[in-house]
N, C-alpha and C positions, 0 to 999 in steps of 0.2 A: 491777440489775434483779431484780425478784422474781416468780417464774409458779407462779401457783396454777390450780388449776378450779373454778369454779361451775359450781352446774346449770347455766348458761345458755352453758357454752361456756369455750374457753381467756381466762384472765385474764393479762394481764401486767401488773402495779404498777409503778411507778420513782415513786421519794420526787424531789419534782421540785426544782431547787435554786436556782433563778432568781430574783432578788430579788422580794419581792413575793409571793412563791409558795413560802413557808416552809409547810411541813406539807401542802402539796397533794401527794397520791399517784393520777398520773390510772389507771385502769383501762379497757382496752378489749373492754369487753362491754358487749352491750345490757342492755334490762330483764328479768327473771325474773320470775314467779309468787312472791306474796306470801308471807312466812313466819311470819308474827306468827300471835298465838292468832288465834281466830274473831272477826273485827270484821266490820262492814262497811267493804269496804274504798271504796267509791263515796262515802261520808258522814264517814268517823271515820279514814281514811287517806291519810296525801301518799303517792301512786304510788311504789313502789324502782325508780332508775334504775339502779345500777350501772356508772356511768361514769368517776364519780371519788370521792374520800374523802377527808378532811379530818382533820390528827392530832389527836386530841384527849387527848393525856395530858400534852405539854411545854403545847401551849394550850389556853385554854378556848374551844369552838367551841358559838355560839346558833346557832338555830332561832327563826323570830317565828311565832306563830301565834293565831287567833282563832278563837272558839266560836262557832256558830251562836247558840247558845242560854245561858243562866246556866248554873252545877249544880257540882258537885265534882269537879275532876281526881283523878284516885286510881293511875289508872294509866300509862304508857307503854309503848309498842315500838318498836323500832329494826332497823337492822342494821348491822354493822361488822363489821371485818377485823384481824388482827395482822400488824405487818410481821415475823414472824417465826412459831416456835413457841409456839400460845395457851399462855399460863399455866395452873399449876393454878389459880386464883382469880383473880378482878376484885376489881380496889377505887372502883369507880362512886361520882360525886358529882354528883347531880343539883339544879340551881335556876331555880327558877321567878322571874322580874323580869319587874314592869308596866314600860312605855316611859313615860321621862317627858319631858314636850316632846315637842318639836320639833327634833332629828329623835328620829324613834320607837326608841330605843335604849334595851339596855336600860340602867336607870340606879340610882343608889341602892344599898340595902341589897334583899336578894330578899325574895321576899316568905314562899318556903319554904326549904331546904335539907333534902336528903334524902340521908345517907350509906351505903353498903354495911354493912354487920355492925352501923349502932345501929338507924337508922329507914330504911332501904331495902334491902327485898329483891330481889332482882334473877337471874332462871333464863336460864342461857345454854342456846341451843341449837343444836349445828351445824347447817347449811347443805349444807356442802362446803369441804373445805380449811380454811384460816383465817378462810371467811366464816360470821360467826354470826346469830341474832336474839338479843335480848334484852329480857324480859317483867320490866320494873320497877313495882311495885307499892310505895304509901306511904301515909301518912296524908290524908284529904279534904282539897283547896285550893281554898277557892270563888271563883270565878272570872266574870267577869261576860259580856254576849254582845256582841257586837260590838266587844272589845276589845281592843289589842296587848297581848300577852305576848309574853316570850321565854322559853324554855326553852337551859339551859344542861348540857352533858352532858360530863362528863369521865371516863376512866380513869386512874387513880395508879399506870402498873406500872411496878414498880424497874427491871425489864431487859426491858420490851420497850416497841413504842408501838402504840396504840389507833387504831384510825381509823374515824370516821361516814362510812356510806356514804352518798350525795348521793341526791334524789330527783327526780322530773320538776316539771313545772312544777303539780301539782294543786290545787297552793295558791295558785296565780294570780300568784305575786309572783318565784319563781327571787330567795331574799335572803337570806343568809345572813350571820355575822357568826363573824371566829376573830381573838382577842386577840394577833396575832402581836410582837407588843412587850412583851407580859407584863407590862405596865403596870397591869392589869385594867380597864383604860377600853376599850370598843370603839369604835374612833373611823371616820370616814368622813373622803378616800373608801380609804384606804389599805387598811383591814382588812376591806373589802366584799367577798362571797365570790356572787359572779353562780352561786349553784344553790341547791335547796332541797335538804332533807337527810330524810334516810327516817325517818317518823314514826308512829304510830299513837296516838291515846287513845282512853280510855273516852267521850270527848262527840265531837259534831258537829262537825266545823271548817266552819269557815266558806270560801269561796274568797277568795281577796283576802287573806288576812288581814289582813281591817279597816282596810287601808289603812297596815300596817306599813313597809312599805316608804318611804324616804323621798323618793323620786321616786317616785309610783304610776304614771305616764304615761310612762316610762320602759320601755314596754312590751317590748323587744326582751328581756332588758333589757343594756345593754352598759354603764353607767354614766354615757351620755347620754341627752338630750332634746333630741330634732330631729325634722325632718320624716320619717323611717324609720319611728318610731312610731306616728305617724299612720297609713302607710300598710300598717304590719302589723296596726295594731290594726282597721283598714277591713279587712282581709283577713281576720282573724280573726271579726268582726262578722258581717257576709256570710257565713261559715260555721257560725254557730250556737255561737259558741267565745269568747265576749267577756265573759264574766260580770266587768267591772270592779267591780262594787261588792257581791259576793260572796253575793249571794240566790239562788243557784245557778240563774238563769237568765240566757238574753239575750235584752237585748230592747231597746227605745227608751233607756230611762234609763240603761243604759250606755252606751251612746252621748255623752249629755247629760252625766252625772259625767265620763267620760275627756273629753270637751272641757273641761269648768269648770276640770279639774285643767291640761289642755295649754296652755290661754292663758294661767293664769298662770303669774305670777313666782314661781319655788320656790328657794329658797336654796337645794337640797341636790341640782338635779340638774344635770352638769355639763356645761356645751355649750349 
């Protein structure tokens, strides 16, 4: 058991060890007040939950995310934790992959790669304890709108481990993806990771991310599709909280998309 403090209250970490839950370190504290440079964080940020954290230096842990609009990604923010005493240095590997197919994974060769000390600079800043932010800045990646990406975020440390802290649900999808068989393939539904992970860039995201997720109607999401969904996604409708198809409102056509999506037949969601 490892106890730290954030702002936001005592932290207790435990590296969780139960099959399936390789590199999960859950955390019991709420959300905090944002740490990243000045973004808008309503338009250009997934909310920091602060719940739990994801190892990212044995595995590679994505993030899928979609742009409002076209333009050049340039930069990122984040926040994460060390299961120990931070390092004097990070050796951060960041990649950018378009999803190919079906399902929206990413796939292929990336489309950038960005390493600490050649093409990526990267300013850590504490928090509290061993929680930091960090402001990675790279070369322009034109990036199109309405489209899955995943970004890919690693730490290289000899003697300690890295962990992405999880974000709330801002991005509409709670989906994440960590390579726990170091196979470098992210496969489904083994290596699915039910949260979003703390994020900032220099553009708009989009909510939904464009429908990254491969179950989008999978609303709860628990890694099925059944009638729950329906009925939370009706709950959430009714509240003015249903932005399914990521134009940052709600209204009738969400409605209309998450049904098109519920009656069919989707090979990737289970149940």
């Amino acid at each position: 058991m490892f106890t730290n403090r954030w702002r936001s209250g005592l932290v207790r970490c435990a590296a969780a060890g139960a099959a399936g839950a390789a590199g999960v370190m859950a955390c019991a504290v709420g959300a905090g007040p944002g740490s990243c440079p000045p973004q808008n964080p309503a338009v250009q940020c997934q909310t920091t939950a602060r719940v739990m954290s994801y190892q990212a230096t044995t595995f590679r842990v994505a993030e899928n995310v979609s742009f409002l609009n076209g333009g050049d990604l340039s930069s990122l923010c984040f926040e994460g934790l060390y299961f120990g005493t931070p390092p004097g240095a990070d050796h951060f590997t960041i990649q950018i992959y378009a999803s190919g197919g079906f399902p929206l994974l990413p796939s292929g060769q990336p489309l950038a790669e960005f390493v600490e000390g050649q093409n990526l600079t990267v300013a850590r800043t504490q928090i509290e304890g061993t929680l930091h932010s960090y402001s990675a800045t790279f070369a322009p990646v034109p990036v199109l709108s309405s489209t899955c990406y995943w970004i890919v975020v690693r730490n290289a440390l000899p003697d300690n481990t890295w962990h992405w802290a999880d974000g709330d649900k801002s991005n509409g999808d709670l989906f994440s993806m960590t390579d726990l068989n170091q196979n470098g393939v992210f496969e489904l539904p083994g290596e699915f990771a039910p949260d979003d992970l703390s994020l900032c860039t220099n553009l708009v995201l989009a909510q939904g991310a464009a429908g990254c997720h491969p179950c989008r109607c999978d609303w709860i999401p628990d890694g099925f599709h059944n009638t729950q969904d329906f009925f939370d996604f009706m709950t959430d409708f009714f509240a003015g909280d249903a932005d399914y198809n990521g134009d940052r409102v709600t209204n009738s056509q969400d409605f209309f998309d998450f049904m098109a999506c519920f009656l069919e037949e989707r090979p990737f969601c289970y149940g």
